[in-house]
NUSEVEX-927435 format. One record per residue (C-alpha): residue number from 1; residue in one letter; x, y, z negated. Coordinates in steps of 0.1 Angstrom, whole numbers, m for minus. Example, Ala and Ser with C-alpha at 12.3 -4.5 7.8 and 13.67 -1.06 7.14 Angstrom:
2
+-----+--------+-------+-------+-------+
: num : residu :    xx :    yy :    zz :
+-----+--------+-------+-------+-------+
:   1 :      A :   123 :   m45 :   m78 :
:   2 :      S :   137 :   m11 :   m71 :
+-----+--------+-------+-------+-------+
END
This chain:
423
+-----+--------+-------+-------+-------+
: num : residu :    xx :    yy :    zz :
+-----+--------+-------+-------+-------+
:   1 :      X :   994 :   344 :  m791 :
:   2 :      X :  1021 :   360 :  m810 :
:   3 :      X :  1056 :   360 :  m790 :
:   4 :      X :  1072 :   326 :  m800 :
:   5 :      X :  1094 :   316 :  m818 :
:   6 :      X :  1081 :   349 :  m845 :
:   7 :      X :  1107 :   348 :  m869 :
:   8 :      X :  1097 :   358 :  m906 :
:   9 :      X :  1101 :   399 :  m908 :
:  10 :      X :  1135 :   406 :  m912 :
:  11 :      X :  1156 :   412 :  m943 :
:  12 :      X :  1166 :   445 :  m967 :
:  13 :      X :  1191 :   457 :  m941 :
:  14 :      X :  1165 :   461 :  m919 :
:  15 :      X :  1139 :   475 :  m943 :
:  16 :      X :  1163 :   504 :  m953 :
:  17 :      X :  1169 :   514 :  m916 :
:  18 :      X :  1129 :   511 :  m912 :
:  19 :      X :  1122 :   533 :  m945 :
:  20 :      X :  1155 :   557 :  m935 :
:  21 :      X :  1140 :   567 :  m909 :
:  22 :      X :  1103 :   574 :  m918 :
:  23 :      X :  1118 :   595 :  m946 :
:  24 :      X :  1136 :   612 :  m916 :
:  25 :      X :  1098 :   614 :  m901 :
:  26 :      X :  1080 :   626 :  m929 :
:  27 :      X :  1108 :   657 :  m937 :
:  28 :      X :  1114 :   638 :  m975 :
:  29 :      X :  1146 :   625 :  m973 :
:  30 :      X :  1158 :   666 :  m979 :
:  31 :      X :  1139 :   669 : m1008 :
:  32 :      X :  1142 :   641 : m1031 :
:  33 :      X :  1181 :   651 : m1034 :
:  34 :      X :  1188 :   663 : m1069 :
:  35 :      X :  1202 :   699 : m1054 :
:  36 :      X :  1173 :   698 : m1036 :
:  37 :      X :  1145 :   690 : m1060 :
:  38 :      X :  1162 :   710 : m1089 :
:  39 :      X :  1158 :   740 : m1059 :
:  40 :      X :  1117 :   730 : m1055 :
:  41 :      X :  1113 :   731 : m1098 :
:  42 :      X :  1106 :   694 : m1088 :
:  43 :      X :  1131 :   681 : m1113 :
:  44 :      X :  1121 :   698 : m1147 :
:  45 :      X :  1126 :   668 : m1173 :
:  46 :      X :  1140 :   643 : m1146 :
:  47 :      X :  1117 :   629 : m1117 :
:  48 :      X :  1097 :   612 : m1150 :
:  49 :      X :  1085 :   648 : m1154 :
:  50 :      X :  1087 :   674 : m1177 :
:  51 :      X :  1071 :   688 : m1210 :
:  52 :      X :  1040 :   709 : m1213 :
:  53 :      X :  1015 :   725 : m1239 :
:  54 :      X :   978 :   733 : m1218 :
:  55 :      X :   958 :   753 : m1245 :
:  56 :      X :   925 :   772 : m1254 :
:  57 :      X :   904 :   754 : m1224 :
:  58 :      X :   874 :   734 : m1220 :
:  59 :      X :   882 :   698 : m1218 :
:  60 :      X :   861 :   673 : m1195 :
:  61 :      X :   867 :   634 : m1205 :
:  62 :      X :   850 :   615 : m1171 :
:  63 :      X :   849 :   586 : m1184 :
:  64 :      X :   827 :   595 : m1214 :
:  65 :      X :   814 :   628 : m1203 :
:  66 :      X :   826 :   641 : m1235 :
:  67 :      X :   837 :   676 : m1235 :
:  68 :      X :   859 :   697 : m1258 :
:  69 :      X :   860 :   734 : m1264 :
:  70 :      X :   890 :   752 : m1273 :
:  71 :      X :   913 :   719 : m1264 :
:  72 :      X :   946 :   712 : m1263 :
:  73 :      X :   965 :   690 : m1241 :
:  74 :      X :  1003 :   679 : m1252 :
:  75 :      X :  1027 :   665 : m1222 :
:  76 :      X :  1063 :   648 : m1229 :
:  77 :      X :  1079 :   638 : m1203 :
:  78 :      X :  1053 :   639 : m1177 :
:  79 :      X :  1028 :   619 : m1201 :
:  80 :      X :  1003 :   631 : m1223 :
:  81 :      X :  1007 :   625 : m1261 :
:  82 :      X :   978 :   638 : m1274 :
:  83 :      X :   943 :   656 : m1258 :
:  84 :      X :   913 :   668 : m1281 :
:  85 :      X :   904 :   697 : m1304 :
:  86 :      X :   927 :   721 : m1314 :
:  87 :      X :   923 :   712 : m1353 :
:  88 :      X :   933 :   672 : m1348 :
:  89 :      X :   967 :   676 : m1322 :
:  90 :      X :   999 :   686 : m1333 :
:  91 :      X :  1013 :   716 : m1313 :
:  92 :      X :  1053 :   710 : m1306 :
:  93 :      X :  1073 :   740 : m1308 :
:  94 :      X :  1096 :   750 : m1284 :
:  95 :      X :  1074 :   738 : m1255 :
:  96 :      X :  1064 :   755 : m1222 :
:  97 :      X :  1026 :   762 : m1229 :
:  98 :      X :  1003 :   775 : m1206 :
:  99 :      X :   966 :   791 : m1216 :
: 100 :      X :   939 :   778 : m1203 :
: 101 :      X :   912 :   804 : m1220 :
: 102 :      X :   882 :   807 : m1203 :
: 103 :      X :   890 :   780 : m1179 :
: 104 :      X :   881 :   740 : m1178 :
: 105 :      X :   903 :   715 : m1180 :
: 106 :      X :   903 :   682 : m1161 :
: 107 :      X :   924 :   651 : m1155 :
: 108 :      X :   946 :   655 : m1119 :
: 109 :      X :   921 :   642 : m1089 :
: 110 :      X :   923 :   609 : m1070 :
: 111 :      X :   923 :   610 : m1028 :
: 112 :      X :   914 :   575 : m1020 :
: 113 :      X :   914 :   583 :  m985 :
: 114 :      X :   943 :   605 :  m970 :
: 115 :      X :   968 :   602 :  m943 :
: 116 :      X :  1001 :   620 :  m954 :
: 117 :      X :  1024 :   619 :  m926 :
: 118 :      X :  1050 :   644 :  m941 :
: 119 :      X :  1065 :   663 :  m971 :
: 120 :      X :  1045 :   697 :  m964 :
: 121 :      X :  1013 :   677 :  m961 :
: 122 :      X :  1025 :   659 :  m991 :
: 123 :      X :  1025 :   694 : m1015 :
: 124 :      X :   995 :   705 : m1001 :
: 125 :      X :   971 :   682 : m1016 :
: 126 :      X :   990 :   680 : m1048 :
: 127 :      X :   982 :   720 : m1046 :
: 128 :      X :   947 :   716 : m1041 :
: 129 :      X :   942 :   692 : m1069 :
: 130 :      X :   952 :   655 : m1055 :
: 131 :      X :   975 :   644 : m1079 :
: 132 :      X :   970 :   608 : m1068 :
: 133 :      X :   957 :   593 : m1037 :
: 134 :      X :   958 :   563 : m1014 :
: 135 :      X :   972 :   561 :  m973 :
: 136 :      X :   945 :   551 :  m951 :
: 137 :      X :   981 :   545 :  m929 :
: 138 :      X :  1007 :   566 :  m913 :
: 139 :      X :  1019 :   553 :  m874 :
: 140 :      X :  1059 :   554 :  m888 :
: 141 :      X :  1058 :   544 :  m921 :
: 142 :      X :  1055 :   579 :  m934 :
: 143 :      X :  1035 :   571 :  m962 :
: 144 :      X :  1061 :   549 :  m982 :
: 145 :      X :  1089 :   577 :  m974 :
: 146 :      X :  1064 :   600 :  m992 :
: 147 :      X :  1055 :   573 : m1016 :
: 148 :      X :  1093 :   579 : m1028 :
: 149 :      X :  1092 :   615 : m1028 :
: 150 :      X :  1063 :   611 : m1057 :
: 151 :      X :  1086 :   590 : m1078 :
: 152 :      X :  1118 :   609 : m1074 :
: 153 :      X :  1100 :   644 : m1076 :
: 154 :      X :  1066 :   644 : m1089 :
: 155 :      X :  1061 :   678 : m1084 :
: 156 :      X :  1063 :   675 : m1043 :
: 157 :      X :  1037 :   645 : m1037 :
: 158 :      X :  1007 :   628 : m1050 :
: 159 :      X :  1014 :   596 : m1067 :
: 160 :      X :  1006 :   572 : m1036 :
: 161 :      X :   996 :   542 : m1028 :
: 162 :      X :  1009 :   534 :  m991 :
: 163 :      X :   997 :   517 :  m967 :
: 164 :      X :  1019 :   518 :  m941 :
: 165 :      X :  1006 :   512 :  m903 :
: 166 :      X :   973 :   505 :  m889 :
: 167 :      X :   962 :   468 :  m885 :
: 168 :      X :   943 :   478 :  m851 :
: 169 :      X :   941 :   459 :  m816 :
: 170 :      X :   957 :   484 :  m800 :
: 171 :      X :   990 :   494 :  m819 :
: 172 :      X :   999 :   520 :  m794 :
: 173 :      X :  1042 :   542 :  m806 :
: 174 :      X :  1034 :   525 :  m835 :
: 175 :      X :  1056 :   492 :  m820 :
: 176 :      X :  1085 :   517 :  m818 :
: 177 :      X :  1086 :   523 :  m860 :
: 178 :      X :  1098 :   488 :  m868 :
: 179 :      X :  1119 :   461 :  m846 :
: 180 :      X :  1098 :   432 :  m859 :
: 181 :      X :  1068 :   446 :  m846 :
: 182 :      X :  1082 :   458 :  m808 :
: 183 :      X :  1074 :   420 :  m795 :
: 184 :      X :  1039 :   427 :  m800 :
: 185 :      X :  1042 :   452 :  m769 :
: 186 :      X :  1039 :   420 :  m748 :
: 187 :      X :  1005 :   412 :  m758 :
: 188 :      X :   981 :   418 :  m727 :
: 189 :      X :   951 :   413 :  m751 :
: 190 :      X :   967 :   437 :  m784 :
: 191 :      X :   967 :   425 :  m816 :
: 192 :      X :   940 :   401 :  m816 :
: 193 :      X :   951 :   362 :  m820 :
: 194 :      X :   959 :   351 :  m856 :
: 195 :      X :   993 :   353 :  m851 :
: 196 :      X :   996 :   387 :  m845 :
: 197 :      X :   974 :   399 :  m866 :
: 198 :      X :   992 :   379 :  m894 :
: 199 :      X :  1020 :   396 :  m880 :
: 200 :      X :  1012 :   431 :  m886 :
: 201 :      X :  1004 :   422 :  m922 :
: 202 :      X :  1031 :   399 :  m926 :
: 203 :      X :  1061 :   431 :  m912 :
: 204 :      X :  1036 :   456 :  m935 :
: 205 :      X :  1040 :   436 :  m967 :
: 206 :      X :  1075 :   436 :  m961 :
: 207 :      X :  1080 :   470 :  m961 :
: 208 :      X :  1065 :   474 :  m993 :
: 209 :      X :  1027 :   488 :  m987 :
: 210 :      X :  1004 :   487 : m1018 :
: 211 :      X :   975 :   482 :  m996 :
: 212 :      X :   965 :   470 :  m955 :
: 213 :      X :   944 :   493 :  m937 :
: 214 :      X :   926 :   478 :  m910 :
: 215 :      X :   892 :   484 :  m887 :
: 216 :      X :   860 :   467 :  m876 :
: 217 :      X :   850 :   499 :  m855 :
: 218 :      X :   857 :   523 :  m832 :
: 219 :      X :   866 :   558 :  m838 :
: 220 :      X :   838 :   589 :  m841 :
: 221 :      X :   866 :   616 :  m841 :
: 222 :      X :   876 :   607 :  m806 :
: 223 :      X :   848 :   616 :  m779 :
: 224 :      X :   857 :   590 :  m756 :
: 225 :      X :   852 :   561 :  m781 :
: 226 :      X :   818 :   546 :  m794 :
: 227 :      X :   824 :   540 :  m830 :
: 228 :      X :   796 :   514 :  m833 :
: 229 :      X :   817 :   494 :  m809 :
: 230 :      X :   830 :   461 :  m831 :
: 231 :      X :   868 :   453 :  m825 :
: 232 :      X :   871 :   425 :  m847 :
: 233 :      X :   852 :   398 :  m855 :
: 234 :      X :   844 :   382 :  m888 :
: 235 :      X :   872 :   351 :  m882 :
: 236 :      X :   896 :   381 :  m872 :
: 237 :      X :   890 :   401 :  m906 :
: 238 :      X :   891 :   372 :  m924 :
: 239 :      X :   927 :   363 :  m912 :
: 240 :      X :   940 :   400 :  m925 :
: 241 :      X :   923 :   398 :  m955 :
: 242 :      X :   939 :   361 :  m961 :
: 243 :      X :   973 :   374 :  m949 :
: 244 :      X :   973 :   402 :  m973 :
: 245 :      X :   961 :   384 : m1000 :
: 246 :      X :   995 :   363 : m1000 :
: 247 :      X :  1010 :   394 : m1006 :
: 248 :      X :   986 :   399 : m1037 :
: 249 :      X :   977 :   431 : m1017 :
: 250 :      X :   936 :   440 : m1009 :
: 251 :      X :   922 :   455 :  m976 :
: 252 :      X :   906 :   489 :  m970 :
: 253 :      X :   883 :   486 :  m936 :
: 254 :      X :   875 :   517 :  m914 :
: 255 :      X :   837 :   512 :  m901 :
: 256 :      X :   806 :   527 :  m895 :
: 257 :      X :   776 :   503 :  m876 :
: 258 :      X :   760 :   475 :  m902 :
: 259 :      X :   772 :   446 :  m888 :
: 260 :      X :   808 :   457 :  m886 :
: 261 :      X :   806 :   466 :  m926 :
: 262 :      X :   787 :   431 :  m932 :
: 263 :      X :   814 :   413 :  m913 :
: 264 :      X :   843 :   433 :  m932 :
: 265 :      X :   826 :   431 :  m967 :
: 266 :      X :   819 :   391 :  m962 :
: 267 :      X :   851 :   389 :  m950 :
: 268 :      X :   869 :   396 :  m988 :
: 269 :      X :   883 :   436 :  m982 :
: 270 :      X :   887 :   452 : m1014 :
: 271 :      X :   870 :   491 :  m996 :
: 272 :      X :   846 :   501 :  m973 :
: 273 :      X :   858 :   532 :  m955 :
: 274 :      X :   832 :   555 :  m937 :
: 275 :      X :   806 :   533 :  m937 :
: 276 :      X :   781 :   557 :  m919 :
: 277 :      X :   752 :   525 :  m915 :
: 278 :      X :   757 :   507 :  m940 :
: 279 :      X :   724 :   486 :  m949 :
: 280 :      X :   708 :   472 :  m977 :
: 281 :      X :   724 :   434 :  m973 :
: 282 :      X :   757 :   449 :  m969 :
: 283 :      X :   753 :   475 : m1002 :
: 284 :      X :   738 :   441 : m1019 :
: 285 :      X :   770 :   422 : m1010 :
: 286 :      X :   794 :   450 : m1019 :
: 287 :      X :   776 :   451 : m1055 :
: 288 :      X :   781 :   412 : m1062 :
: 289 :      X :   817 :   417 : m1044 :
: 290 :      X :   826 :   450 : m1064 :
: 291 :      X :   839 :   464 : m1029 :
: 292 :      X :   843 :   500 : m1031 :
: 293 :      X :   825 :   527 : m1010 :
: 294 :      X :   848 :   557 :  m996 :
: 295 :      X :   824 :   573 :  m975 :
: 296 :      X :   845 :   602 :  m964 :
: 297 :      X :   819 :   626 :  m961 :
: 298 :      X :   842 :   658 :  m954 :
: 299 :      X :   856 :   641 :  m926 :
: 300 :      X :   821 :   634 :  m913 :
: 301 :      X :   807 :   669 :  m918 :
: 302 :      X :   839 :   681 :  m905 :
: 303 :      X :   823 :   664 :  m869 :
: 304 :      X :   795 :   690 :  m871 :
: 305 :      X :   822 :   720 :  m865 :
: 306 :      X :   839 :   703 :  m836 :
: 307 :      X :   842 :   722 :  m804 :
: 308 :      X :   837 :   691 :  m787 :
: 309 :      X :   802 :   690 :  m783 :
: 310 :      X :   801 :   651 :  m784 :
: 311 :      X :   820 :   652 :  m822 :
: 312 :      X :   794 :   677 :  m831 :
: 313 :      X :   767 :   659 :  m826 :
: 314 :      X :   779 :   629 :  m842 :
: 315 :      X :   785 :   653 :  m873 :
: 316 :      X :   750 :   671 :  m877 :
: 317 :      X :   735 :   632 :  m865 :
: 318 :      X :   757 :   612 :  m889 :
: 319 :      X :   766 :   634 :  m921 :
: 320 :      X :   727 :   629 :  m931 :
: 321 :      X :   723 :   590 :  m926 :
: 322 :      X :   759 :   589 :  m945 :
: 323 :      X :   745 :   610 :  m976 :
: 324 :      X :   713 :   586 :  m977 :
: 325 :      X :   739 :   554 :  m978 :
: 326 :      X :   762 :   569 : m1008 :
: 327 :      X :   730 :   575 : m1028 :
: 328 :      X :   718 :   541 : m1023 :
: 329 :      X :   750 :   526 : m1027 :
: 330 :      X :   749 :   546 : m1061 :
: 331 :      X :   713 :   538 : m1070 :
: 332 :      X :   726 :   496 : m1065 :
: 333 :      X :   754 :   498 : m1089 :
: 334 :      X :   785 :   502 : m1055 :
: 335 :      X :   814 :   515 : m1070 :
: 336 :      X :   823 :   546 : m1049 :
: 337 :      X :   856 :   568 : m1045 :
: 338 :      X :   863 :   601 : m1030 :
: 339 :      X :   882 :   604 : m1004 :
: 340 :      X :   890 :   632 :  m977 :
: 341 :      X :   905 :   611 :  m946 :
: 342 :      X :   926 :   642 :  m942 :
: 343 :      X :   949 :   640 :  m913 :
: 344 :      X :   969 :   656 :  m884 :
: 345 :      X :   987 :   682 :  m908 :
: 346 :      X :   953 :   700 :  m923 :
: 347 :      X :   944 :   687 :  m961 :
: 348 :      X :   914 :   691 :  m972 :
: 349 :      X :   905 :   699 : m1006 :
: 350 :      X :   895 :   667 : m1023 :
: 351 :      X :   869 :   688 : m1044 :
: 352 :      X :   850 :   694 : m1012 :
: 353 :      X :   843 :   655 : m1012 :
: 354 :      X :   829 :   659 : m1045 :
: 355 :      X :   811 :   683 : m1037 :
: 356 :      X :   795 :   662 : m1008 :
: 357 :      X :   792 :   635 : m1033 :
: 358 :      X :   770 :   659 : m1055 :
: 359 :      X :   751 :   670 : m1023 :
: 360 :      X :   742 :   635 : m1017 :
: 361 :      X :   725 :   634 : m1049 :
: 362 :      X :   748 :   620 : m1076 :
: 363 :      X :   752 :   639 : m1106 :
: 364 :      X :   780 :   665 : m1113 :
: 365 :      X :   795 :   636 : m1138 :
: 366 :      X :   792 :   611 : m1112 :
: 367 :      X :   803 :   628 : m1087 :
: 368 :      X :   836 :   640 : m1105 :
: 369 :      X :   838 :   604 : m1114 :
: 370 :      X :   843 :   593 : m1079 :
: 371 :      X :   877 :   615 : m1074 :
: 372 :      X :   887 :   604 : m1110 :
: 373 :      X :   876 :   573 : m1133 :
: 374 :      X :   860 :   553 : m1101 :
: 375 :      X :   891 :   561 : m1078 :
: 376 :      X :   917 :   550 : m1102 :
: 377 :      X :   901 :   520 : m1104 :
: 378 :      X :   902 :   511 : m1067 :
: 379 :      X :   937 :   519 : m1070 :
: 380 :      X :   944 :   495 : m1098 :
: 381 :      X :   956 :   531 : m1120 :
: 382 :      X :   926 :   532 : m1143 :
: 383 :      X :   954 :   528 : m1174 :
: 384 :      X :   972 :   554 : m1160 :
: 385 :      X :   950 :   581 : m1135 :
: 386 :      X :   918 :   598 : m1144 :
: 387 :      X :   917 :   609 : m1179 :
: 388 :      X :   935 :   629 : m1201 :
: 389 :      X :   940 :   608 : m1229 :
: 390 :      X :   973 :   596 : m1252 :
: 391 :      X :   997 :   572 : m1227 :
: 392 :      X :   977 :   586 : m1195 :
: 393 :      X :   998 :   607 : m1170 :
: 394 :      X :  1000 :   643 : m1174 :
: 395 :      X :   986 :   653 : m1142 :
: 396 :      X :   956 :   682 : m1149 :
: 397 :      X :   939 :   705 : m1129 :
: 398 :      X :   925 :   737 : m1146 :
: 399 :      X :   894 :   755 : m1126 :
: 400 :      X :   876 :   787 : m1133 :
: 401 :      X :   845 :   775 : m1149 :
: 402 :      X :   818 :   749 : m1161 :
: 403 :      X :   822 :   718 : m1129 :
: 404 :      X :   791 :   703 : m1146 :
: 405 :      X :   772 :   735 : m1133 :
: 406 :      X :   793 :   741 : m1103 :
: 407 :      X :   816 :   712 : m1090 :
: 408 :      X :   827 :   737 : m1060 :
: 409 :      X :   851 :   752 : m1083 :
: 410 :      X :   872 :   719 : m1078 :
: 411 :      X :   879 :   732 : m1041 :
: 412 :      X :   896 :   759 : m1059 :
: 413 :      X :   924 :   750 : m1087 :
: 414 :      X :   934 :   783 : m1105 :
: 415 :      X :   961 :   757 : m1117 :
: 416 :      X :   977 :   723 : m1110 :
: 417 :      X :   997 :   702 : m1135 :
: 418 :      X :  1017 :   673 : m1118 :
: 419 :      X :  1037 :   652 : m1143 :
: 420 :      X :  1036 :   677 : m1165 :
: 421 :      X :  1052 :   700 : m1147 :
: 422 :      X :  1025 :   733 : m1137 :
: 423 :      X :  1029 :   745 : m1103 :
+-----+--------+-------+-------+-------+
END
């Protein structure tokens, strides 16, 4: 049981000391200062963004496929005006332009998997092309600090939806980031009744998250644990996904046997996460459900170059079975988004999950799809992330050459367009 009496979360005063100090965690709260952000070029136009003429490329449309030779793209204010063929869009003067001859041009990318624990991490997958992107959770609170960094200057951080900290039996420092969750130190058996499981939710929502993480799993990037080991139940999943739906928030669930993703999928979350075994009346349910697949798959064939020989051979073993699953999922109408699970200060490129995506057997189209159109949808941005069209954000990525012959040039941006401001 949770500690009794467990008063409701407590109130602003305490949020802002909560939030104050993950800011002071993450390294934002130096950069979001105008002095400061005006220093970065984070400022240009106000933290709404700035203006920007992208001319002369190749433009990609995901959602239609469409694409557009000798294109032009027009940004106020960090939001695009106009996008198409040089001969229908009206060129402002005066305008910062850059040309984009010989190279393709593509809406900013979507990292629907990520953990972004500080400001350097933060400008490191904008840099390599993740515009956008969701926290698979931060133990501090990190992710909302950074959250704010995107919103005060664009330039500095993906546009994020945070998470805030894990829903997991065993909740480890993380009692030590908020004073309405230290009671739950007590608990011989971890986060595990209803009560304190409502609890973790109820303290998250407070703090502002967009979305709960949670597990039905163990870990495969720790050795010592058996990631086909099940720590909640059905009933227990069922009671965070209720919890959070009060909130009018969804669920994202790390997992990897078949009856763990069963039990989280039946259970209501709104993503699968990892997902390594996955089976047919799981993929069945997530189609009728519309639960998302984020596979992961660069963190999985990251396990293949552990030193740790027991990592490794999960890599080479799982990586395979994992491919098999996205292209079934595919095949059976699952939507699917890309996401890196980058964490412990290395970001991966988010192009390398599409190109794992396109190894798995999707096409190039579909593939991009699943770090553009398909993500912004699981993040509820698919009016605002994943094209480059009037009223959409002006985030673009420009890459040296055709990424429907070769999506590894997305690992490599020759440029990245945040808010319409190029870095």
């Amino acid at each position: 049981m949770c500690v009794e009496p467990a008063p409701p979360p407590s109130g602003r005063m305490t949020r802002r000391g909560v939030l104050a100090a993950a800011a002071a965690l993450a390294g934002t709260a130096t950069v979001v200062t105008p002095a400061a952000a005006a220093a970065s070029g984070a400022v240009q136009g106000g933290p709404h963004g700035g203006d920007l003429v992208i001319e002369g490329g190749t433009l990609l449309d995901p959602a239609t496929g469409d694409v557009i030779e000798d294109a032009v793209v027009v940004i106020e204010n960090g939001v695009v005006r106009a996008a198409g063929a040089r001969r229908a869009v009206s060129v402002p003067g005066g305008v910062q332009v850059v040309d984009a001859h010989g190279k393709w041009i593509l809406p900013g990318l979507v990292d629907a998997h990520i953990h972004l624990n500080t400001a350097a991490e933060a400008r490191d997958a904008v840099r390599q092309g993740a515009t956008s992107a969701r926290s698979g959770s931060t133990n501090f609170y990190q992710d909302i600090a950074v959250r704010e960094l995107a919103r005060q200057a664009p330039a500095l951080a993906p546009r994020l939806k945070a998470a805030g900290v894990f829903v997991t039996p065993d909740l480890g420092d993380t009692v030590l980031a908020d004073p309405d969750l230290t009671a739950l130190a007590r608990l011989k058996e971890g986060v595990r009744s209803a009560e304190a499981l409502r609890r973790v939710v109820e303290v998250n929502l407070a703090r502002g998250v967009d979305v709960v993480k949670t597990r039905v799993n163990e870990r495969a990037g720790l050795p010592e644990q058996d990631p086909l080991a099940q720590v909640y139940s059905y009933e227990q999943l069922r009671e965070i996904v209720t919890a959070a739906r009060r909130g009018g928030k969804g669920v994202l669930c790390h997992s990897y046997a078949e009856q763990g993703c069963h039990d989280a999928v039946t259970a209501g979350i709104r993503s699968l996460e990892h997902g390594v075994f996955v089976g047919e009346r799981t993929l069945a349910q997530m189609r009728r459900r519309g639960t998302y697949f984020t596979p992961t798959l660069s963190a999985i064939a990251g396990l293949a170059e552990s030193s740790n020989p027991v990592l490794a051979e999960r890599g080479r073993t799982y990586l395979p079975i994992l491919k098999s699953a996205v292209l079934a999922a595919h095949e059976r109408g699952v939507p699917l988004a890309a996401g890196t699970d980058s964490s412990g200060g290395t970001v991966k490129p988010i192009g390398r999950e599409i190109e794992l995506m396109r190894a798995a057997g999707l096409s190039s189209l579909d593939a991009i799809r699943t770090a553009t159109t398909g993500a912004a949808r699981l993040l509820g941005l698919e009016r605002t992330v994943g094209r480059l069209a009037r009223g959409f954000a002006g985030d673009v990525v420009l890459v040296d050459g055709d990424p429907l012959a070769d999506v590894t040039v997305l690992k490599r941006p020759a440029q990245v367009v945040r808010a319409g401001i190029a870095l």
